[in-house]
N, C-alpha and C positions, 0 to 999 in steps of 0.2 A: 810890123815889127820894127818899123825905122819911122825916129820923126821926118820932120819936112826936107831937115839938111840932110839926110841919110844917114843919122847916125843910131843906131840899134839901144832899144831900151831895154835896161837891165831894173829889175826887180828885188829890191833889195828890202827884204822880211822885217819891218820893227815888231823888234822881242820886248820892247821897251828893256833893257836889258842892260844896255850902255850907248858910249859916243859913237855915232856911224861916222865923222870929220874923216876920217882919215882911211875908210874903204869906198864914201864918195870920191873921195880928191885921187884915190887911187883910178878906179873905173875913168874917172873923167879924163884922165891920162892918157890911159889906154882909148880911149875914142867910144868910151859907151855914155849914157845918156841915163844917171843912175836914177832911179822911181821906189820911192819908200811904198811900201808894200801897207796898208795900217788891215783893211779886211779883206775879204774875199771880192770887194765890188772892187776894188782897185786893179785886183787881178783881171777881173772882167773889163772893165771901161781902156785901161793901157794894153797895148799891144805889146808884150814884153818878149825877146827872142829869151831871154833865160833871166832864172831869179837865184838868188843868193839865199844865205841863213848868216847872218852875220855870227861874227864870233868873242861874244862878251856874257858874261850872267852864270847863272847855277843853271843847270840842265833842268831840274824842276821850277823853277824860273820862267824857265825857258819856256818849258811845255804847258805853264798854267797858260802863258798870254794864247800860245798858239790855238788851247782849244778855248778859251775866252772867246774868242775871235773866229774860230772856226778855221782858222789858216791849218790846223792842221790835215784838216780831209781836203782842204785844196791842197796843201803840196804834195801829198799821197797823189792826190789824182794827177798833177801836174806831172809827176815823177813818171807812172802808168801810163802816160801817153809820151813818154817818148822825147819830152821836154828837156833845156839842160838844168838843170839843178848840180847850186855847189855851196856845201857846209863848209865853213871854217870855224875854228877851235871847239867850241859848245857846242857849232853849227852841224859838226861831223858827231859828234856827241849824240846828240838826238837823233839823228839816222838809225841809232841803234834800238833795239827794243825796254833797256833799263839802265840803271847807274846806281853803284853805293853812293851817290854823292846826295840824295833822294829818293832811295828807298821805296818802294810801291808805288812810282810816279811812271805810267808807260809814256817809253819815246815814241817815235815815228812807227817804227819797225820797217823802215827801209832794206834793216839789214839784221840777219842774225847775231844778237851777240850781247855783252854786256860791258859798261863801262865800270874800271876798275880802280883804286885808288895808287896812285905809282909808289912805286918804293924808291925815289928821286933822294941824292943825296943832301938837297935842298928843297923845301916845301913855300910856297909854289913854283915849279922849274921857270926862271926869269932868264931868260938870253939865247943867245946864238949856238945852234947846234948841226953834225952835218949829217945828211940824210944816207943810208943807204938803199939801191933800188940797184934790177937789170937794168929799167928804161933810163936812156940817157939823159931828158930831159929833167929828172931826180936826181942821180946818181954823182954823188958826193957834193952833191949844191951844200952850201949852208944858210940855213935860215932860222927865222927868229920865232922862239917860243913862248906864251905864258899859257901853263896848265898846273894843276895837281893832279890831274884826272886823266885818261886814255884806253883804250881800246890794246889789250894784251897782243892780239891777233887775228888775225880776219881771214878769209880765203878771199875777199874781195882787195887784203891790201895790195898796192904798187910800190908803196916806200916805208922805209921803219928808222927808226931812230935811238940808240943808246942812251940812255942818263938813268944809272943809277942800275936800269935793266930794259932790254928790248920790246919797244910798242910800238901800235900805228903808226905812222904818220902821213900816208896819204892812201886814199881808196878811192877804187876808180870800176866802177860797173856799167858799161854804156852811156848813157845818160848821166849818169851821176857824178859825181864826183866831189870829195873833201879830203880836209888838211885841217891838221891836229896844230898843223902851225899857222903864223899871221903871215898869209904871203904878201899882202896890201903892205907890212910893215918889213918885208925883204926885200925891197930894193927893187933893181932893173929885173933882176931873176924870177921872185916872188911876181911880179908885174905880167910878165911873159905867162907863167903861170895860169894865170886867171886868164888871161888872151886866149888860149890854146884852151879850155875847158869851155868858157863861153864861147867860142864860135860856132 
């Protein structure tokens, strides 16, 4: 799970979907060793400690490259064994079983539930919002958002977030873990973040 210098590779899912610049440049920060994910052999040939779902694209998007690709029944299995896996924006998105946002398109189903269109008093929510959660490690951080789309509520959420009306914004189940927000794009906070889920 570590190259030669010891630094731990992260597996980072192309959705072909959008720019990954700026959740490699994060990762490399943080001291991980980031590995674009293209099919399931890459999964096999890298020794990854944990793989990402980047967070750019349409949820059905999303989900056509995954099962193109087959990536979808590895992260499922990935997930099943105990692995870290972590969704950000779309990436928590598809954890779910559907989305209005595409329609008869199934997600992952990592997680009971569906995704919904926000009633945001701006379309698509652009900027800095603060979280509220028990765990301190969320609780009243503020961090940076773009979505139209979200998860009402979950019995798996740890954090939610106000704009317009209260949704996900972070879910945390053993292994798992995602954020409806761009933490690559919040700073020392958002950084820590991702530290603390991939280890």
């Amino acid at each position: 799970m570590s190259s030669a210098l010891g630094i731990k590779k992260v597996g980072v899912v192309n959705t072909k979907a959008g720019n990954l610049f700026s959740l490699f440049a994060c990762l490399r920060r943080i001291g991980f060793e980031p590995i674009t994910v293209n099919t399931t052999q890459d999964l096999e040939l890298n020794e990854l400690c944990a793989l990402v779902i980047p967070g750019q694209g349409r949820f059905g998007q999303v989900m056509k490259q995954l099962k193109a690709t087959k990536l979808d029944q590895a992260i499922q299995m990935w997930s099943q064994q105990g692995k870290p896996l972590l969704g950000i924006c779309v990436g928590l998105q598809v954890m779910f079983e559907q989305s209005d946002e595409d329609p008869g398109v199934e997600g992952l189903a990592l997680f009971e539930g569906k995704v919904t269109r926000l009633q945001s008093p701006k379309q698509p929510m652009v900027g800095w919002c603060q979280l509220d959660s028990q765990e301190a490690r969320f609780k009243n951080q503020i961090v940076y958002f773009v979505n139209s789309y979200g998860v009402k509520s979950s019995p798996v959420a740890v954090a939610t977030v106000t704009y317009g009306e209260e949704f996900v914004a972070a879910i945390n189940q053993g292994n798992l873990w995602a954020f409806q927000f761009h933490p690559e794009k919040s700073g020392p906070i958002g950084e820590e973040m991702i530290k603390q889920c991939l280890r």
